[in-house]
C-alpha positions in Angstrom: 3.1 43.0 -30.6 3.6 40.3 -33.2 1.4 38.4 -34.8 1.5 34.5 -36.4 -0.5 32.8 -38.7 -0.4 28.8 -39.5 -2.5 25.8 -40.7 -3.6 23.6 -37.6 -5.3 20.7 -38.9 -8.1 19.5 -40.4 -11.6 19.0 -38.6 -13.0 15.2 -39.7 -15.7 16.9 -41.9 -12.5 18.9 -44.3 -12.7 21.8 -42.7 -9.4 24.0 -42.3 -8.2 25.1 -38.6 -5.8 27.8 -38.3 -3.5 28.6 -35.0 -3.1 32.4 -34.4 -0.1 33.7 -31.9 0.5 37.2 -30.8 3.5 38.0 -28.7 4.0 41.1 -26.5 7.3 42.9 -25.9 7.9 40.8 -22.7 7.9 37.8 -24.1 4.6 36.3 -23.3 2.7 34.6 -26.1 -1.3 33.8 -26.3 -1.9 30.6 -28.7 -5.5 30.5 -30.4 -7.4 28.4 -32.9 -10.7 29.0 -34.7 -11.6 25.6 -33.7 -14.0 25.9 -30.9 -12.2 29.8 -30.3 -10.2 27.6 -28.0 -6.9 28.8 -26.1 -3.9 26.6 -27.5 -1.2 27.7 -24.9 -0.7 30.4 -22.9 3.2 31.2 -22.7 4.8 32.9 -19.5 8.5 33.9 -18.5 8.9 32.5 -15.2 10.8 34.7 -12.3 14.1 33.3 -14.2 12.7 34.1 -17.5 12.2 31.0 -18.3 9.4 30.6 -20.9 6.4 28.0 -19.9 3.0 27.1 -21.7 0.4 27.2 -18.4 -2.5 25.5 -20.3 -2.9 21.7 -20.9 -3.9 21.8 -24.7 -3.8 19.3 -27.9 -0.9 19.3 -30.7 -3.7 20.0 -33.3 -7.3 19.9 -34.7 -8.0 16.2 -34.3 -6.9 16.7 -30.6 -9.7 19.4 -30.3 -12.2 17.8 -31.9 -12.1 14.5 -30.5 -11.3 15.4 -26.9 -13.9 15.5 -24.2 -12.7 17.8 -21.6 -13.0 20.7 -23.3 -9.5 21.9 -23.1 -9.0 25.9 -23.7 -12.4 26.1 -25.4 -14.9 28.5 -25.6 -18.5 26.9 -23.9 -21.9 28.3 -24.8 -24.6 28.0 -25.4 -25.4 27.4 -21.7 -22.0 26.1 -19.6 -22.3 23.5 -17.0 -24.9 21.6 -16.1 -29.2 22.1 -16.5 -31.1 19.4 -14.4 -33.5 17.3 -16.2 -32.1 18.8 -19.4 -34.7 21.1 -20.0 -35.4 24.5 -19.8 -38.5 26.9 -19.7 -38.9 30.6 -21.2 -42.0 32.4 -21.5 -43.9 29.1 -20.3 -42.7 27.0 -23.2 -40.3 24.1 -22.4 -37.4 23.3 -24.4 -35.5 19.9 -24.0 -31.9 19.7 -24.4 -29.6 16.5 -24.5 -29.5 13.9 -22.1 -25.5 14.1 -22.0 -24.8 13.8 -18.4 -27.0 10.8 -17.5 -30.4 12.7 -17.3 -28.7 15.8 -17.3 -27.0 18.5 -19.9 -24.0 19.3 -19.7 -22.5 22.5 -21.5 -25.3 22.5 -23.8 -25.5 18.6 -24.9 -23.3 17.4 -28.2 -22.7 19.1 -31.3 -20.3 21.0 -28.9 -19.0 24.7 -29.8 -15.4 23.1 -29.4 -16.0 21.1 -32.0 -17.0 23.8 -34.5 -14.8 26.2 -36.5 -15.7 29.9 -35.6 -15.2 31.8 -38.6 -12.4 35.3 -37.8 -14.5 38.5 -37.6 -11.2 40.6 -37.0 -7.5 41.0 -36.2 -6.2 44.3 -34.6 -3.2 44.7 -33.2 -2.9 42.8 -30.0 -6.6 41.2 -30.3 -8.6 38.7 -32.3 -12.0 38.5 -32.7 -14.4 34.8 -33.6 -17.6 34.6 -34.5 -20.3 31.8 -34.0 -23.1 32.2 -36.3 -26.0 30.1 -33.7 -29.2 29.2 -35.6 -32.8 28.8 -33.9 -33.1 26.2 -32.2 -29.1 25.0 -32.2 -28.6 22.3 -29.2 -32.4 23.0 -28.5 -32.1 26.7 -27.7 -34.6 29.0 -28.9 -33.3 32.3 -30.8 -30.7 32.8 -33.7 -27.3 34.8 -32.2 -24.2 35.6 -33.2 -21.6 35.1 -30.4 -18.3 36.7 -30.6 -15.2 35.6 -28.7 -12.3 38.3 -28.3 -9.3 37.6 -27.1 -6.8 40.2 -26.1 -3.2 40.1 -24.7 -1.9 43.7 -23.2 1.7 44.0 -22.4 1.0 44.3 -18.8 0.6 40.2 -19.3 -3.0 40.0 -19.4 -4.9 37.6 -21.5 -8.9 39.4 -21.4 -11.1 37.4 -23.0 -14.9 39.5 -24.0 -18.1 38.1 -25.3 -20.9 40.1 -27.5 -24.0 38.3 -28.2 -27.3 39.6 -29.2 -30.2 37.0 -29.6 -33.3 37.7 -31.8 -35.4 35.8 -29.2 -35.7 35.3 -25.4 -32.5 32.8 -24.7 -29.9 31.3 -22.4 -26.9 32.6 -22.8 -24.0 31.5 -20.5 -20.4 31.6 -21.6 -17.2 30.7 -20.6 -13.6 29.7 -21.2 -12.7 25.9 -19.9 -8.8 26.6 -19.9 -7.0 23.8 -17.5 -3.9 26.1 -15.9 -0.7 24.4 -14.0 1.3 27.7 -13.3 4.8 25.3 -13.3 3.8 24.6 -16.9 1.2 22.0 -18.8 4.1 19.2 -18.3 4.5 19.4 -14.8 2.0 17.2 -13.8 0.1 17.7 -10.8 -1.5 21.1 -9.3 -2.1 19.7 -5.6 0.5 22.1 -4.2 -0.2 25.4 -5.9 -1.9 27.5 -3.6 -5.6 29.1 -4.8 -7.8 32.4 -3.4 -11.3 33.2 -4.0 -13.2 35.8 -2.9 -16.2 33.8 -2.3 -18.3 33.7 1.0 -20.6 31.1 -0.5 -20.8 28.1 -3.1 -23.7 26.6 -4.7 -24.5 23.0 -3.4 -24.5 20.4 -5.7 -26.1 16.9 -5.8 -24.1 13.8 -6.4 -24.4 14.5 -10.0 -23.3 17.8 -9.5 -26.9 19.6 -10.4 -27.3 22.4 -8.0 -29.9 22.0 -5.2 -30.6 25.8 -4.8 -29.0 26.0 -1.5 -25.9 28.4 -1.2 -23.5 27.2 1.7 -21.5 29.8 3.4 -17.6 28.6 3.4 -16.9 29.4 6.8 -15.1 26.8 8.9 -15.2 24.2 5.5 -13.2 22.8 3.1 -14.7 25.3 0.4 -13.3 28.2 2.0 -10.1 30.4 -0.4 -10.2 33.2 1.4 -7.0 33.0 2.6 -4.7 31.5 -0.2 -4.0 27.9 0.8 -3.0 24.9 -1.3 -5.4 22.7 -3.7 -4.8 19.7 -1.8 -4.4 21.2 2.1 -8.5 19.8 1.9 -9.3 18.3 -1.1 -9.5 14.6 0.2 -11.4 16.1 3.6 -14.5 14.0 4.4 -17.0 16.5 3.1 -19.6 16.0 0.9 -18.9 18.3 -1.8 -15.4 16.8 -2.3 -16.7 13.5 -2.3 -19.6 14.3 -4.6 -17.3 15.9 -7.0 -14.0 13.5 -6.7 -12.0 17.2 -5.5 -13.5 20.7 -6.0 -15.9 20.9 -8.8 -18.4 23.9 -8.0 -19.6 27.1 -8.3 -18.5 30.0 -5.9 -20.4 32.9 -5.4 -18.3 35.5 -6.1 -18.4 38.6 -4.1 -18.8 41.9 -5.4 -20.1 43.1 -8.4 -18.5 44.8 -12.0 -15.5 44.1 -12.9 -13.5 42.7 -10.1 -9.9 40.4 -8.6 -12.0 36.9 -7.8 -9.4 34.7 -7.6 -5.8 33.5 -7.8 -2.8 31.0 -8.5 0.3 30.8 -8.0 2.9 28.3 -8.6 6.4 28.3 -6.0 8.6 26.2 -8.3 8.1 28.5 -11.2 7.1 31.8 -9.2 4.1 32.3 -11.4 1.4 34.2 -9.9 -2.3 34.6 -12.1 -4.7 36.5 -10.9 -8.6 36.3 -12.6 -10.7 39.2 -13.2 -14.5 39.1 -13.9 -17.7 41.0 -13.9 -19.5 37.9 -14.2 -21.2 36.6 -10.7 -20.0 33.2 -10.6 -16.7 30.7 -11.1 -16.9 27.3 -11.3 -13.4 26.2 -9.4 -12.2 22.5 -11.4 -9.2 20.1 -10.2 -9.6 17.9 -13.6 -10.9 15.2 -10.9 -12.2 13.4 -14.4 -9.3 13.9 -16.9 -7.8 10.6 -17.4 -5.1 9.3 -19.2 -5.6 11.7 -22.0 -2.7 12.5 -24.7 -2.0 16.2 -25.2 1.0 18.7 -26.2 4.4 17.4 -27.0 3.4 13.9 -26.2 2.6 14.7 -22.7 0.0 12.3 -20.7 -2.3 14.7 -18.8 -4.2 12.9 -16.1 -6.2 14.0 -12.6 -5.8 17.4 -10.9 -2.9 18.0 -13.5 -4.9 21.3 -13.9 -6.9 23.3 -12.3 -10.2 26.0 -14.4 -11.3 28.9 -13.0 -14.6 28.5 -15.2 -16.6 32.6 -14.6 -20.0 32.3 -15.5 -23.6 32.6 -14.4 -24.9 30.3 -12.0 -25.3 26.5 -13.3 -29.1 25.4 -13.3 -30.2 29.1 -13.2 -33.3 28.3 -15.1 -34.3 26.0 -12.1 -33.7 28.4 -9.1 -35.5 31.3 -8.8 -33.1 32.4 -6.3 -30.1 32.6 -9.2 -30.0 35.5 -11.2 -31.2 34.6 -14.3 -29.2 33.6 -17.1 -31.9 34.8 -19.5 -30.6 37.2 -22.5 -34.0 39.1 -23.6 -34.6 39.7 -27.4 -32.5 42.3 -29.2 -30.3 43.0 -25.5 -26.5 42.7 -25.6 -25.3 39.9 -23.5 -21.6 41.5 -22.6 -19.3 40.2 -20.4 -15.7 40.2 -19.8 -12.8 38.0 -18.0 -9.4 38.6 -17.6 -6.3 36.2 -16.9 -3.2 38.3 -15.7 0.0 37.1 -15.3 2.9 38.0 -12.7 6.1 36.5 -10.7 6.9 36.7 -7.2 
């Protein structure tokens, strides 16, 4: 393993960002900045060799900071979306930001991508960043400190962990909002790379994409991965997920339990193949249906469905639905949990 160290910008309140890259002996290479502990690139030899960055991204710290679809970052307090914007624990009611109409959306502004993490360690194929997350930040109850390690093994994983332990009943609901296009960040749109999920279910949304409660079994629907197919064989299918969500935006229920293959990519052009491991028990599957327009890497335009995020995490809306498990991290209990990106050719 090598490692790299170099400046990365400046935030718009002074504050320094720093890109870290650590190569393995195969040639991949995992790109990270302390600015929101957010993935820069991901770079994979293709089955010719050929090197490719698989993440959209921006060039530097202004990019991060003023972009608004979360690129490579690391989401928390809560990700995805809380109905109403409010929350209850032990009988008391918290209200969050109204940043999705009357809804929150990964935890309402003052967003973790736009803050600087501060480096809690460097060993030698991992780094570790820590978010110190007063009382009360973005409305949640409970001080923690949330660490974000990223590791990259020379069988061409890129495992991403989380520690957190809160010093008050909390919400805590992380995840990593990487954009992959397996023929490289460049190459425009995903539509015919083909996707699996083991998922027998999804949760349905309303047209704001706020869950309902109800979980849909797959079968005979356009929601169905479990047999690898393209992104677009049904994404413009008359259904009213897809047309809710302008392509897939939802949350599977995973099957299984531990740590465990959910899901897949893979790319024919470049023969890229990424598989996902999590122990978490649900993934939020994204086509970038909303990403418009939006300058990036090497002066590259990313628009819609030029990406695809395979977003692990706890059940959106938990806190509404007693029939999620709860997303709930009791006082002085360690919230673990673990997702793994690992890369292959065929």
């Amino acid at each position: 393993m090598t490692w790299k160290k170099e400046p990365f910008g400046k935030t718009s309140q002074g504050s320094a960002a720093t890109l870290y890259t650590i190569e393995n002996q195969k040639g991949m290479a995992l790109k990270v900045t302390d600015l929101g502990a957010a993935i820069v690139e991901i770079i994979v030899p293709d089955r010719d060799g050929v090197k490719r960055d698989v993440v959209l991204g921006y060039e530097d710290a202004k990019g991060y900071e003023d972009g608004t679809y979360f690129f490579g970052a690391c989401v928390g307090r809560n990700a995805n979306r809380t109905g109403g914007a409010s929350i209850e624990i032990n009988g008391e009611i918290y209200c969050l930001d109204k940043n999705d109409g009357e809804n929150n959306l990964h935890s309402g502004w003052n967003f973790y991508y736009q803050r600087v993490f501060r480096l809690s360690k460097i060993e030698d194929n991992s780094i570790t960043f820590v978010l110190e997350s007063p009382h009360m930040d973005q409305g949640f109850p409970g001080r923690v400190d949330i660490y974000v390690t990223y590791t990259l093994s020379e069988e061409n994983e890129v495992k991403i962990a989380y520690h957190a332990v809160p010093d008050q009943d909390t919400i805590i609901n992380l995840t990593n909002h990487s954009y992959f296009n397996l023929n490289g960040h460049d190459s425009k749109e995903v539509l015919a790379q083909k996707v699996w999920i083991d998922a027998d279910a999804f949760t349905r949304n309303l047209e704001n994409s706020v869950p309902t409660g109800e979980i849909l079994d797959v079968t005979g629907t356009p929601m169905d991965f479990r047999k690898e197919k393209a992104i677009g064989q049904d994404i413009g299918a008359d259904y009213e997920a897809l047309i809710f969500g302008r392509g897939y935006d939802h949350n599977w229920v995973l099957n299984g339990t531990g740590l465990r293959k959910v899901a897949s990519m893979y790319a024919e052009e470049s023969g890229i193949h990424m598989n996902v491991y999590t122990d978490l028990p649900g993934m939020q599957f994204y086509t970038a249906n909303f990403v418009e327009n939006e300058p990036g890497k090497s002066g590259v335009i990313y628009d819609m469905r030029h990406g695809a995020c395979f977003e692990t995490q706890c059940f959106p809306d938990a806190t509404h639905h007693k029939n999620f498990a709860s997303s709930i991290c009791k006082a002085g209990t360690a919230y673990d949990a673990v997702t793994i990106y690992e890369f292959k050719t065929r």
